[in-house]
Backbone as CSV, one residue per row, in Angstrom:
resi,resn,N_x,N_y,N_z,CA_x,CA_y,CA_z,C_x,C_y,C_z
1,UNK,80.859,121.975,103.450,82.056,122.176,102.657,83.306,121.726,103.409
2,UNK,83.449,121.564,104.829,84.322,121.781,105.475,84.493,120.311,105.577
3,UNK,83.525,119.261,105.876,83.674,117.980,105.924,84.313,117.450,104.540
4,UNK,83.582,117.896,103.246,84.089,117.332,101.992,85.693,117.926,102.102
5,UNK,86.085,118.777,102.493,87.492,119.227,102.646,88.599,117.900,103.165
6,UNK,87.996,117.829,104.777,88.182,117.071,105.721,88.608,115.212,104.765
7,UNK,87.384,114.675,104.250,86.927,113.801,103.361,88.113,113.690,102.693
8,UNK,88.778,114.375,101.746,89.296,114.696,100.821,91.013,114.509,101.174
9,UNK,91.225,115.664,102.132,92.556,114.976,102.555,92.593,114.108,103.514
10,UNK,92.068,113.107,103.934,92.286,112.252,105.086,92.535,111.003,104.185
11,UNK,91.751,111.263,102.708,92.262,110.075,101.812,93.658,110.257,101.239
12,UNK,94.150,109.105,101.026,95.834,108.993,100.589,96.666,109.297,101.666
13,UNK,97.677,109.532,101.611,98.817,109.566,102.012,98.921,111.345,102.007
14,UNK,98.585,111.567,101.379,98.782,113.568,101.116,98.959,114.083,102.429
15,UNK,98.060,113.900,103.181,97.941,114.608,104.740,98.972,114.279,105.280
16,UNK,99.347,113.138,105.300,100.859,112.194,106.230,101.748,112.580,105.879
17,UNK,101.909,112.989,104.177,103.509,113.167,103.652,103.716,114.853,104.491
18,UNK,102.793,115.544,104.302,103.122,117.030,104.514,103.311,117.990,105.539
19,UNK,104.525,118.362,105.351,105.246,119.268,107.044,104.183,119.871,107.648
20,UNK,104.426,120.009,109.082,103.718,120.766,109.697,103.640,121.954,109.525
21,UNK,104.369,122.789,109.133,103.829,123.977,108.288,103.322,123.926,107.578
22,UNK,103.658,123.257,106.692,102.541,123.194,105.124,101.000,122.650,105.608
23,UNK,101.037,121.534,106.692,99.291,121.459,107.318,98.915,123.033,107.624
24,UNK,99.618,123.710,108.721,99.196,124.530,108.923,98.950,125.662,107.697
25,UNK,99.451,125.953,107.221,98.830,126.641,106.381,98.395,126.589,105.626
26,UNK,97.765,125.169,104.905,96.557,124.641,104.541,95.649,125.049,105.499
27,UNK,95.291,124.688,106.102,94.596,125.145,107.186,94.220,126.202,107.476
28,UNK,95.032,127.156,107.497,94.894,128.805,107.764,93.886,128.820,106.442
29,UNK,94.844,128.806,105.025,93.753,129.255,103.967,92.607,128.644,103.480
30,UNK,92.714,127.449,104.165,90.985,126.481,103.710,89.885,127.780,104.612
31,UNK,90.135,127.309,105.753,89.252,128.181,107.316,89.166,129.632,106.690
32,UNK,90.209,130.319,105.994,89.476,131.554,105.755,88.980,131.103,104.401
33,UNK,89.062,130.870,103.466,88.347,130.334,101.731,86.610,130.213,102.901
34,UNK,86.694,129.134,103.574,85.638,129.078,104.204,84.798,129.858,105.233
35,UNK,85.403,130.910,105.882,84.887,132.177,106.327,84.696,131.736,107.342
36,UNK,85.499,130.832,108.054,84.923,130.504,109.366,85.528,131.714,110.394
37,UNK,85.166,131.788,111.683,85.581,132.819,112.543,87.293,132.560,112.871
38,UNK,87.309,133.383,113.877,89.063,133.222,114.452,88.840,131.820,115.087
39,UNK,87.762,131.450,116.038,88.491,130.342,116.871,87.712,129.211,115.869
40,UNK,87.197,129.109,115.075,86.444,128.239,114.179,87.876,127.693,113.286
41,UNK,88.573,128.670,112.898,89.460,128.169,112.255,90.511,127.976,112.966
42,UNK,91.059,128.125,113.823,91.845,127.687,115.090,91.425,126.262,115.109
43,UNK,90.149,126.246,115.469,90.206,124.822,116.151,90.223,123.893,114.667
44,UNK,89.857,124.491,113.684,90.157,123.867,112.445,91.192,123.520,111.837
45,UNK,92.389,123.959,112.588,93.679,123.775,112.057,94.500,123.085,113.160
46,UNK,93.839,123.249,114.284,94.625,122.169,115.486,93.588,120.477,115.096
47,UNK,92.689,120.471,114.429,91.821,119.546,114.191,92.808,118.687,112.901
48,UNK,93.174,119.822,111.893,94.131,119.105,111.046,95.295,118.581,111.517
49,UNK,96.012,119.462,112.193,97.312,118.932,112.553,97.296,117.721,113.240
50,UNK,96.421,117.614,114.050,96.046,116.238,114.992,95.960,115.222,113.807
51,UNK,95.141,115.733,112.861,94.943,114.327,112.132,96.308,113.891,111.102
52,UNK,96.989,115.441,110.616,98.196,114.964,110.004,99.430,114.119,110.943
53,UNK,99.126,114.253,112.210,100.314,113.244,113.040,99.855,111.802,112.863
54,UNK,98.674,111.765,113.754,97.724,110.426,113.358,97.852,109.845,111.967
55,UNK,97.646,110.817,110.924,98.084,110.137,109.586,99.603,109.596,109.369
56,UNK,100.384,110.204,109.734,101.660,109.934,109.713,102.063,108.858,110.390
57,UNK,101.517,109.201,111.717,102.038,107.459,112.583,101.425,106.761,111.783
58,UNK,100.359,106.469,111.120,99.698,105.301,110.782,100.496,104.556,109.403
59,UNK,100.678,105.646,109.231,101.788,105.440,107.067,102.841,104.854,108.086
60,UNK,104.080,105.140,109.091,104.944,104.723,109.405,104.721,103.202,110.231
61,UNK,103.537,102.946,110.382,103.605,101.948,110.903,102.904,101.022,110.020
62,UNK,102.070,100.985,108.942,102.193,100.671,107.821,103.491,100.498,107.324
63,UNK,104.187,101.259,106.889,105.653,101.122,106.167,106.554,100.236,107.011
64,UNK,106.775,99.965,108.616,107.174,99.097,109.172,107.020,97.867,109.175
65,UNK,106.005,97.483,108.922,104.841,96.109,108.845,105.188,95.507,107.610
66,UNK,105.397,96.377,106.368,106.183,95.622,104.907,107.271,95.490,105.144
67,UNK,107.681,96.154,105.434,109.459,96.083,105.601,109.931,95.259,106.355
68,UNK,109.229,94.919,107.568,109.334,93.592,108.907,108.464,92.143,107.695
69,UNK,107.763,92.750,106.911,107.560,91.245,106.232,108.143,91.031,105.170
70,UNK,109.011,91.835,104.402,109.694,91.545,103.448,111.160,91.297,103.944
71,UNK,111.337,91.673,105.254,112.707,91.481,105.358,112.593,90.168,106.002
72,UNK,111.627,89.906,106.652,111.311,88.316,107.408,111.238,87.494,106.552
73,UNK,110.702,87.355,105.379,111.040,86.146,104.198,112.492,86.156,103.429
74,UNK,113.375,87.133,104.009,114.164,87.343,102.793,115.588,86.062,103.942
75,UNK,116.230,85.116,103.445,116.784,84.610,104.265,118.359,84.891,104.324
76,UNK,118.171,85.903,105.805,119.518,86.918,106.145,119.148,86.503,108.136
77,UNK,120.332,86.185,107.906,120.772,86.366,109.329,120.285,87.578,110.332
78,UNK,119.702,86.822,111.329,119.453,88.426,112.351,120.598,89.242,113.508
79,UNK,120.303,89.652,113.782,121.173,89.895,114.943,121.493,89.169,116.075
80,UNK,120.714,88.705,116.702,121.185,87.812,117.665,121.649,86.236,116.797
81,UNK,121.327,86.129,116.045,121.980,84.931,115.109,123.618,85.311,114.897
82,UNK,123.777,86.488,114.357,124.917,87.053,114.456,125.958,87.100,115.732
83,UNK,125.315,87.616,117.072,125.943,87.543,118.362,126.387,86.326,118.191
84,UNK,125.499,85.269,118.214,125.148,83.982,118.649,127.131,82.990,117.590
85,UNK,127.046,83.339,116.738,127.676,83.151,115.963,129.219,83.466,115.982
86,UNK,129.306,84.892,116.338,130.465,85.602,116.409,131.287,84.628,118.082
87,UNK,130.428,84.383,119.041,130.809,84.106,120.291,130.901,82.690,120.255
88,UNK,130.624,81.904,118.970,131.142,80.643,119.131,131.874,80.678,118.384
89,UNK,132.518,81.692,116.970,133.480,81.910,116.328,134.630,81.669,117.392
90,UNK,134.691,82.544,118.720,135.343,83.456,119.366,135.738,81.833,120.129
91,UNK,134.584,81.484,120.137,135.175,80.057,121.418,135.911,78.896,120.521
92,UNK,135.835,78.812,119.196,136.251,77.831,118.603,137.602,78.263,118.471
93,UNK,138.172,79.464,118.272,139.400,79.939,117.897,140.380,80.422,119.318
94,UNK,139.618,80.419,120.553,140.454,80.295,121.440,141.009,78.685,121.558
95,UNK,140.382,77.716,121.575,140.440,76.372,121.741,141.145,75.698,120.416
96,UNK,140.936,76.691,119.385,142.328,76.087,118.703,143.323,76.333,118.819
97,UNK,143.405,78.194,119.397,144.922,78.556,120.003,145.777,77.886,121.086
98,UNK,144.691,77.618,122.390,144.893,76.398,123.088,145.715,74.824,122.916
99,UNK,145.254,74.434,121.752,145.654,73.194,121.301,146.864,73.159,120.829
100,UNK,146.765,74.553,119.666,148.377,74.580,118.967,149.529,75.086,120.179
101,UNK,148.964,75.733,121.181,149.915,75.965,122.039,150.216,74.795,122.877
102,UNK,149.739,73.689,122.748,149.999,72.611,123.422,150.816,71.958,122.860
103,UNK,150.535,71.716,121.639,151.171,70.427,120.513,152.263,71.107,120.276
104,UNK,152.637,72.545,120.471,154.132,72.936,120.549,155.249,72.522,121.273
C-alpha cells in the first residue's frame, strides 16, 4: 500500500508544488491511515520530504531549461551585449564632445 502511495505522488508535479508542511503532514496521516510504527513512519515522512525537495529541484530546473530556451530564440539583447554597447555609446559621445570642443 505504501509503495502505491509512494507511486502515486512522485507522479506530476503535486509532490514539488507542496510546502513542507503540507508534505509533512501528508505524511504523518498516510503512516498512521497505514499503521505503521513511530519510527516506520518517521522514516516515512523524512523519505517524503527528501523526495518532495528532489521533486522540486527537478520542476525548477525543468522550468529553467524552457525559459533559457524560449528566451534564447526570442531576439533580445543580452547583457553583456548591453555592457558591450552602453561603453561604446560612452566612447562615441566622449569623442564627439572632444571634437565639438575643438572646432570651437
Amino acid at each position: 500500500m505504501i509503495d502505491l502511495i509512494k507511486k502515486t505522488l512522485y507522479t506530476g508535479v503535486g509532490l514539488a508544488l507542496m510546502t513542507k508542511d503540507k508534505v509533512q503532514e501528508l505524511g504523518e496521516e498516510l503512516a498512521s491511515q497505514a499503521k505503521l510504527s513511530e519510527g516506520e513512519g518517521r522514516e516515512f515522512v523524512d523519505h517524503l520530504m527528501k523526495q518532495s525537495e528532489t521533486a522540486r529541484q527537478d520542476l525548477e530546473s525543468r522550468i529553467n531549461v524552457a525559459v533559457q530556451k524560449v528566451v534564447g530564440a526570442m531576439p533580445l539583447a543580452s547583457k553583456d551585449e548591453l555592457t558591450k554597447l552602453s561603453a561604446k555609446v560612452e566612447e562615441l559621445t566622449a569623442k564627439l564632445e572632444a571634437h565639438a570642443s575643438h572646432a570651437q
